[in-house]
C-alpha positions as CSV (number, residue, x, y, z in Angstrom):
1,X,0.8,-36.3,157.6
2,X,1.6,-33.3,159.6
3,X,-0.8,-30.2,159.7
4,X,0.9,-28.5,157.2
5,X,1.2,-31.3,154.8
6,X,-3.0,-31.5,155.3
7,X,-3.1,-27.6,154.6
8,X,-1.2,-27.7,151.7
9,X,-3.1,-31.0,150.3
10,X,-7.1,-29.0,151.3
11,X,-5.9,-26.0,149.4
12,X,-4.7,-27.9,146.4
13,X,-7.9,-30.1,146.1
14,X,-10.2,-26.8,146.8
15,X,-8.3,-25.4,143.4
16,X,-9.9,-28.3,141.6
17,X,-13.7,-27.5,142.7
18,X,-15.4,-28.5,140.1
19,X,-18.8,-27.2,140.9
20,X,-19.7,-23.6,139.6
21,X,-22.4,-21.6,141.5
22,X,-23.7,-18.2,139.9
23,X,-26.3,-17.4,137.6
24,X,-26.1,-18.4,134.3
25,X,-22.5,-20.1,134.7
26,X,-21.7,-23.1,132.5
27,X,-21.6,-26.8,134.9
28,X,-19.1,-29.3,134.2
29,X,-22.3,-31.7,133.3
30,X,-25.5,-30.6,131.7
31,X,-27.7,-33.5,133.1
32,X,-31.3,-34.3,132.2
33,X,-31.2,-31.6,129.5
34,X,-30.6,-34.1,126.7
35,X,-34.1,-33.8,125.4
36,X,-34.1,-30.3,124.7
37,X,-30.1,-30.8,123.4
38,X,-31.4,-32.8,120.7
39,X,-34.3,-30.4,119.4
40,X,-31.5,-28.3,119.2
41,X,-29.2,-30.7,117.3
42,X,-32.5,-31.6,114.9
43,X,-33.2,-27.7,113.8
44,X,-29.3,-27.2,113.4
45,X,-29.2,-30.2,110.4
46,X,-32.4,-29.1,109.0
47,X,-31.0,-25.3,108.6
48,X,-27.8,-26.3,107.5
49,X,-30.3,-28.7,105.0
50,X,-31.7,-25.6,103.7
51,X,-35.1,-26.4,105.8
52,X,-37.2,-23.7,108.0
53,X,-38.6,-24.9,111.5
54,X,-40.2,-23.4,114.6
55,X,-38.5,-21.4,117.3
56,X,-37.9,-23.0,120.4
57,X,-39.3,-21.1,123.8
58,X,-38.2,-22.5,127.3
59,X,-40.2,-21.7,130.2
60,X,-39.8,-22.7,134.2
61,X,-38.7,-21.0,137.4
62,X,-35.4,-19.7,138.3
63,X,-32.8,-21.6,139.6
64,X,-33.6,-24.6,136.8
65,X,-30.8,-23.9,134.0
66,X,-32.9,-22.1,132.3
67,X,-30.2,-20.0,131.1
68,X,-27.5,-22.7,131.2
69,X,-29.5,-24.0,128.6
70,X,-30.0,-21.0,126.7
71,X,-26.1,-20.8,126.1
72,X,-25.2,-24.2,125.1
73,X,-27.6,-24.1,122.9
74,X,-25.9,-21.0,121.8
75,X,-22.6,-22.5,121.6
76,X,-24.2,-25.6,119.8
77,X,-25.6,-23.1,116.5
78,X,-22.4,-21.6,116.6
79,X,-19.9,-24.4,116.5
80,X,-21.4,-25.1,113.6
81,X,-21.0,-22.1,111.6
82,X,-24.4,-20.7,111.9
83,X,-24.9,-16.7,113.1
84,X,-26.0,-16.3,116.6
85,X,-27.2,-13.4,119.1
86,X,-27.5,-13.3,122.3
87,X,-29.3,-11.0,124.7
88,X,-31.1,-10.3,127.8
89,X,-34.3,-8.6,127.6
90,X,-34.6,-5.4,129.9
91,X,-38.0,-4.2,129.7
92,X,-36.7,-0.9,128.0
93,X,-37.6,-0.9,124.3
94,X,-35.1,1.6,122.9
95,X,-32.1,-0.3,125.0
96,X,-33.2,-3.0,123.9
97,X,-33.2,-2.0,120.3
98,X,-29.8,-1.2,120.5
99,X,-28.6,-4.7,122.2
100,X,-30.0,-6.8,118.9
101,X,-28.2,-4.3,117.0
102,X,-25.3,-4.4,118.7
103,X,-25.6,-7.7,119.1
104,X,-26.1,-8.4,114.7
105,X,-23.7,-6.2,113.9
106,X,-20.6,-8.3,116.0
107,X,-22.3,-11.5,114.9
108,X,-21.6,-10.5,111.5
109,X,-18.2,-9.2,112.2
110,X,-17.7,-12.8,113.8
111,X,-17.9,-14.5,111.1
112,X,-14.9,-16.4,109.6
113,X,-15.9,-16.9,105.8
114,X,-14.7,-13.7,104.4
115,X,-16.8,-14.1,101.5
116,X,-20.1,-14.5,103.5
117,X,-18.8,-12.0,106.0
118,X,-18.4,-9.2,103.2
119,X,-21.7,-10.1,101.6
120,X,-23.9,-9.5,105.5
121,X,-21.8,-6.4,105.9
122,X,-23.4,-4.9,102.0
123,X,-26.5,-6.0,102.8
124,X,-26.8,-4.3,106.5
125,X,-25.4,-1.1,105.1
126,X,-27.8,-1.1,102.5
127,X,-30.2,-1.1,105.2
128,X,-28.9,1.6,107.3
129,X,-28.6,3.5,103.9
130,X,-32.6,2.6,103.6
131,X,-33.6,3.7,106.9
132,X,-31.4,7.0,106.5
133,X,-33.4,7.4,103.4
134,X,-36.4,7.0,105.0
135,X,-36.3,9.6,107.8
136,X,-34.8,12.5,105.9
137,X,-38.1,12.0,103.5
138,X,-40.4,11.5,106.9
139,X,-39.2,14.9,108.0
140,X,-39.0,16.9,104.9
141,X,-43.0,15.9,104.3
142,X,-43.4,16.4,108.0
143,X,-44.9,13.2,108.9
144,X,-46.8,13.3,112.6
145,X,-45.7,11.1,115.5
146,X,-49.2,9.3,115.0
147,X,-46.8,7.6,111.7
148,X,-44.9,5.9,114.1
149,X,-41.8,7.0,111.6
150,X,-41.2,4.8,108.4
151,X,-37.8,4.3,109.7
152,X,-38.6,3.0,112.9
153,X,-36.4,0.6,114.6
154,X,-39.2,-2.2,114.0
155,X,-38.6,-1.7,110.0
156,X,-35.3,-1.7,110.4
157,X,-34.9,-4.7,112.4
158,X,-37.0,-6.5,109.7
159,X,-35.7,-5.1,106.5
160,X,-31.9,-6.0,108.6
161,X,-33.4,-9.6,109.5
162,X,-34.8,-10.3,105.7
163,X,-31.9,-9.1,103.9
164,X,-29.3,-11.5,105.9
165,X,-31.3,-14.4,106.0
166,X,-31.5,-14.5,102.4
167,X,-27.6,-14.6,102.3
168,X,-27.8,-16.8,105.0
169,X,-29.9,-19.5,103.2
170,X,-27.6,-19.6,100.1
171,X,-24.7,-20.6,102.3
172,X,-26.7,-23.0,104.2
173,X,-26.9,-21.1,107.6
174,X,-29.1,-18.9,109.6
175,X,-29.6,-16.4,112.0
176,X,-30.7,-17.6,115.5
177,X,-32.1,-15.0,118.2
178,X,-31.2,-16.3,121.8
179,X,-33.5,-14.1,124.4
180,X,-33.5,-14.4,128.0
181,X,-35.8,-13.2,130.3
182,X,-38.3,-12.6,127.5
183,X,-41.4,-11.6,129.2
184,X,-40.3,-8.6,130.3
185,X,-39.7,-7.1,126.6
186,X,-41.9,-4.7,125.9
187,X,-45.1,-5.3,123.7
188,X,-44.3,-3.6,120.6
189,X,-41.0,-5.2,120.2
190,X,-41.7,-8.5,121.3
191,X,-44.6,-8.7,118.6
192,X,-42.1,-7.4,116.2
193,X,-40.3,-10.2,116.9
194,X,-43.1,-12.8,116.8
195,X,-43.7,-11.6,113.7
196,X,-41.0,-11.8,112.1
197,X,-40.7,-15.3,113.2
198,X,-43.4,-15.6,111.0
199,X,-42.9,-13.9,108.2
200,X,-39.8,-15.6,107.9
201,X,-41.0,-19.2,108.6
202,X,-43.7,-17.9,106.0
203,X,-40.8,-17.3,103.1
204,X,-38.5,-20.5,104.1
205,X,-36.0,-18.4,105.5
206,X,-33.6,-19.3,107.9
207,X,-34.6,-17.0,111.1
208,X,-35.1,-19.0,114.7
209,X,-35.7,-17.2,118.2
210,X,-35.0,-19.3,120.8
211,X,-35.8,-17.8,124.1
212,X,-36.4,-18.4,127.9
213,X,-38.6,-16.9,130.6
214,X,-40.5,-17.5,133.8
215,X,-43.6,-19.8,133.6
216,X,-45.8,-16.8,132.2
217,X,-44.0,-16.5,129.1
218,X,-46.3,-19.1,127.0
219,X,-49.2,-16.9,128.0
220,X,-47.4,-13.7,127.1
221,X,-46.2,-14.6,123.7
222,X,-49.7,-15.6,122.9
223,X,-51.1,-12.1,124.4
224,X,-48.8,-10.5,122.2
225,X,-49.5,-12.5,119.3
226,X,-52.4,-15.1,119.2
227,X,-50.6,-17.0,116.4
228,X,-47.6,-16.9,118.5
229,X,-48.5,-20.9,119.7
230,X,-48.1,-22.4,116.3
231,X,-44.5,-20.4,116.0
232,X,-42.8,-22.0,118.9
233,X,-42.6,-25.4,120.3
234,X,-43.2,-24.9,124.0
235,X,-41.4,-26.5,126.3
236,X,-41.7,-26.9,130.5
237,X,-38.2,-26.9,132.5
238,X,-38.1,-28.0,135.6
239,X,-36.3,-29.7,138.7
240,X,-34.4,-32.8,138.3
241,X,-35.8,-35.8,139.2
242,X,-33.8,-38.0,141.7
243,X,-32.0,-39.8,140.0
244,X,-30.8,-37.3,137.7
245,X,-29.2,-35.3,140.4
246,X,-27.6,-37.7,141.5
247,X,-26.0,-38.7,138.4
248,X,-25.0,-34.5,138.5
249,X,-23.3,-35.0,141.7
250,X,-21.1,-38.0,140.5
251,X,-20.8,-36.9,137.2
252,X,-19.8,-33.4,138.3
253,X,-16.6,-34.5,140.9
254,X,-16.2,-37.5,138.9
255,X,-14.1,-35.9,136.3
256,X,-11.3,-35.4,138.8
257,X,-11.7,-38.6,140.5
258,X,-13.3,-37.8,143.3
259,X,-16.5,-39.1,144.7
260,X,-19.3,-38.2,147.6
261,X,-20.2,-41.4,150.2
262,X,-23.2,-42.6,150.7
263,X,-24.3,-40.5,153.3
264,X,-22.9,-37.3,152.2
265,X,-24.4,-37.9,148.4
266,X,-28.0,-38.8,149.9
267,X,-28.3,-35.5,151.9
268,X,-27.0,-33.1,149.0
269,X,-29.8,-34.7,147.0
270,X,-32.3,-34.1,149.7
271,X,-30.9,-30.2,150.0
272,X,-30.6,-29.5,146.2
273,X,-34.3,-31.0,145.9
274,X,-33.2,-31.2,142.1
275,X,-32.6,-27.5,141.0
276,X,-29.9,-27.3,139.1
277,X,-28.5,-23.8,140.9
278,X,-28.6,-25.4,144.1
279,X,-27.0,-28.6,142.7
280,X,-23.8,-26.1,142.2
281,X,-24.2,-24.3,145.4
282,X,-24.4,-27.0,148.3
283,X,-22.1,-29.1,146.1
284,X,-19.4,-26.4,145.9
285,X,-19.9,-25.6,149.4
286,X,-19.4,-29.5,150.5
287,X,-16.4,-29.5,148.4
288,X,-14.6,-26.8,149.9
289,X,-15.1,-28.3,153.8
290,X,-13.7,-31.8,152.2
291,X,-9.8,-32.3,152.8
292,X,-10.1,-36.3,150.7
293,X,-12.3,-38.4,148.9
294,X,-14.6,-39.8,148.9
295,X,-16.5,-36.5,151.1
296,X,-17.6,-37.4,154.0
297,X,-21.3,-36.3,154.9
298,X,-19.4,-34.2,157.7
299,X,-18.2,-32.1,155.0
300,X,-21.7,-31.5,153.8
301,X,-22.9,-30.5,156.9
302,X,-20.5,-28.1,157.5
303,X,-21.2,-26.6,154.2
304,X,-25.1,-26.4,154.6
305,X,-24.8,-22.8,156.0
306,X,-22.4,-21.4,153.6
307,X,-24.3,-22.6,150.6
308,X,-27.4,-21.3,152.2
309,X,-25.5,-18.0,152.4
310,X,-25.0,-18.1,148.8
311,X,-28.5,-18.7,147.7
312,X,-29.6,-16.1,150.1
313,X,-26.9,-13.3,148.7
314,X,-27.3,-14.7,144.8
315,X,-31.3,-15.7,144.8
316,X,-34.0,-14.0,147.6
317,X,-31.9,-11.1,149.3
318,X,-31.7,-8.8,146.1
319,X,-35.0,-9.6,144.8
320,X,-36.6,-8.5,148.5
321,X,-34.5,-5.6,148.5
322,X,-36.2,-3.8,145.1
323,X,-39.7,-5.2,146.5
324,X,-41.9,-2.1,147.5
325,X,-42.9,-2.2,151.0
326,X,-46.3,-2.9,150.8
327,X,-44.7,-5.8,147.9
328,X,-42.7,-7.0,151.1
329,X,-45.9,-6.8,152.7
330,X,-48.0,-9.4,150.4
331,X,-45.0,-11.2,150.0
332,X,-44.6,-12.2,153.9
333,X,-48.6,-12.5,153.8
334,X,-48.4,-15.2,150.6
335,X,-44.7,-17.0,152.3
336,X,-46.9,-17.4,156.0
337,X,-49.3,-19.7,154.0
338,X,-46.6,-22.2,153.7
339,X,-48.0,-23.7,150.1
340,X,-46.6,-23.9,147.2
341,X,-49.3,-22.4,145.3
342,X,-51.9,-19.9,147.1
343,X,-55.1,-18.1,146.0
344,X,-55.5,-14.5,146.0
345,X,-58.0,-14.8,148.3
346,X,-56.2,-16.6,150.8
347,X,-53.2,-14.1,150.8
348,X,-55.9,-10.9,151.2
349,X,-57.6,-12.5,154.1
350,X,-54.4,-13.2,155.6
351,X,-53.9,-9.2,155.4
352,X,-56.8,-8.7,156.5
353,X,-58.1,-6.4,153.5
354,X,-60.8,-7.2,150.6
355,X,-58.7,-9.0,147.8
356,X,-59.9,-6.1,145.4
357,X,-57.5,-3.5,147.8
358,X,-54.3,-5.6,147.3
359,X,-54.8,-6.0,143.1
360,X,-52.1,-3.5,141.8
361,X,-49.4,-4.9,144.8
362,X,-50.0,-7.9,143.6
363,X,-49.5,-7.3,139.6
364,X,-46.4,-5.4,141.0
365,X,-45.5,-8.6,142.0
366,X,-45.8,-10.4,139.0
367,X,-44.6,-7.6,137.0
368,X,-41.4,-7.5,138.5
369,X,-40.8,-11.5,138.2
370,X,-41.3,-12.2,141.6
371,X,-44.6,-14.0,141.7
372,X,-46.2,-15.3,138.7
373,X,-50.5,-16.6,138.2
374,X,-49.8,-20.5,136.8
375,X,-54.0,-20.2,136.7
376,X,-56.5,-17.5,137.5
377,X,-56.6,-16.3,141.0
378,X,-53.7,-18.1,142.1
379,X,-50.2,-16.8,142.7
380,X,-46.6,-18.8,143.2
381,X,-42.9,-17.4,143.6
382,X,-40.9,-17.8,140.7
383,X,-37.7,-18.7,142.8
384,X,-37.5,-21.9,144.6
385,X,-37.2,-21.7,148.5
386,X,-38.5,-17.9,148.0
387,X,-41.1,-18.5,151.0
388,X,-38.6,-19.8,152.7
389,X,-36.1,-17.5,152.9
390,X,-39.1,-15.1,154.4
391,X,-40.1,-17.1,156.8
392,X,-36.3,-18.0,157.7
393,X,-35.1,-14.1,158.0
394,X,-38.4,-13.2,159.6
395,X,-38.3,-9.5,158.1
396,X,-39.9,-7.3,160.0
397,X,-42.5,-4.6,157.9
398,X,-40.3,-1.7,159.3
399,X,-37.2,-3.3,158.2
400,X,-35.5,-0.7,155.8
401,X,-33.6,-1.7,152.8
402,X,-33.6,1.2,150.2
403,X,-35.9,4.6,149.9
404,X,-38.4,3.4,147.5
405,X,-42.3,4.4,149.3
């Protein structure tokens, strides 16, 4: 086979990657996410039934299919006919606001039963209509801002939520909430969420939040709401175990009947150490170096450096970059410790300053999702590799990326 013949027959092969790097893009093969598929599967019959269950709430580091999972799950509630909305939680209450209304509005408009569709769309103009109502009476008696406004976007969002579920019900279906990223939402609205989680568990009615976060989230739901734990089932998502991901790998190129060897399957497993983003990352990369199957480890190795490339630009780079510098700072401090988990103690002496002069950069830290407190006075990244990639790039504190003091 000449070298154009070879050219021609890499290039066509490389069209058929099957792996998809990126956050939050859908794999060929959801692997060792079966358990949590069938919860799913379980609270779809009973709703459909005409029963009422818990929420679900996912928690775990990035990089694990966290959101993967979200959205089958997702497309899971709605293949079966059942209302579902989708967002991302931002932090900003009013914004966010606007996404679950945004987001109820075009689930409504979705849906295919024109009886059912007709019969959500009365019901949410009769609450607009309501909260209309409501604020021209709040301002012609003048009411203060201490009222927090009768027609508020919290009423609204539970008057919205009530009214469709009880439609909902009589057709056998329900509305399901899919958050991600929920521990940033603010306070107010995430306990208006809780509660109506509650409320509607409370009255039978078919109303399910199923959301995702960073391994705070538990402990933030509960802050919110202390009856928050007996809403939710809770569960942990982590790395793949071994065998697992390898049954990804082979699973993944499988489909197009292609296979890794030995060698080249056994190091991928060792790099990937069983998080599904890096699974699609250095198995993407490998791909893309192979020219026939099965992949040699060769190819593997020549794609270590551009799949690191893509974890850096997709996973650590940006998340450095918005650090503050003194952030940065704590950061390098907490990545030269080399341990998974380290003590704020540790990370201050390491400074060189009392630990009680470092306590707001390090809540900046958690705050902004970087580092997260899995028990008291201890502190871990929430991405994989993080203090790695610090210790690899060796940043230097005068290092510049963006203006912010």
């Amino acid at each position: 086979m000449n070298t154009v013949d070879l050219a021609r027959r890499k290039e066509a092969m490389h069209a058929l990657n099957p792996f998809a790097p990126g956050a939050g893009r859908q794999p060929k093969e959801l692997v060792g996410r079966e358990q949590e598929l069938e919860i799913m599967d379980r609270i779809i019959a009973r709703t459909k039934a005409g029963y009422s269950d818990r929420g679900l709430v996912y928690s775990g580091l990035r990089g694990v299919g966290k959101t993967v999972l979200l959205l089958r799950m997702k497309d899971m509630a709605a293949g079966q006919g059942l209302i579902t909305v989708r967002m991302e939680a931002t932090g900003n209450e009013t914004h966010d606001y606007e996404l679950l209304f945004d987001g109820i509005s075009k689930a409504i408009l979705r849906e295919r039963r024109g009886t059912l569709r007709q019969k959500m769309l009365d019901s949410l103009k009769h609450v607009n209509e309501v909260s209309l109502e409501l604020g021209v009476i709040k301002t012609s008696i003048g009411l203060g801002n201490e009222d927090k406004g009768i027609s508020s976007d919290s009423l609204r969002l539970e008057m919205m939520v009530e009214e469709l579920c009880r439609e909902l019900k009589k057709e056998g279906s329900g509305l399901f909430l899919f958050i991600d990223e929920f521990q940033v939402m603010s306070s107010d609205l995430m306990g208006t969420i809780i509660g109506l989680q509650h409320s509607m568990g409370q009255e039978d009615l078919p109303f399910y939040v199923i959301a995702a976060g960073l391994p705070n989230l538990p402990g933030v739901l509960t802050k919110s709401r202390s009856y928050a734990e007996r809403l939710f089932q809770y569960k942990r998502i982590g790395r793949l175990p071994e065998d697992e991901t390898r049954e990804c790998f082979e699973k993944t190129i499988g489909k197009i009947n292609v296979r890794f060897d030995d060698d080249a399957l056994n190091r991928l497993i060792e790099l990937s150490k069983g998080y599904p983003y890096f699974i699609q990352a250095y198995g993407s990369a490998a791909f893309d170096e192979s020219e026939s199957s099965p992949i040699p480890l060769s190819a593997v190795i020549k794609g270590e450096p551009i799949a690191q490339a893509s974890l850096d630009s997709g996973l650590y780079e940006s998340r450095w970059q918005r650090a503050r510098p003194l952030e940065r700072e704590y950061m390098r401090a907490m990545a030269s410790l080399e341990k998974s988990v380290c003590s704020s103690a540790e990370i201050a002496e390491r400074l060189g300053r009392p630990p009680a002069d470092v306590v707001r950069v390090r809540k900046g830290i958690i705050d902004s999702g970087l580092a997260y407190s899995p028990e008291r006075g201890l502190l871990a990244f929430t991405v994989p590799g993080m203090g790695d990639f610090i210790r690899r790039a060796a940043l230097s504190e005068e290092q510049t990326y963006d203006d912010r003091a």
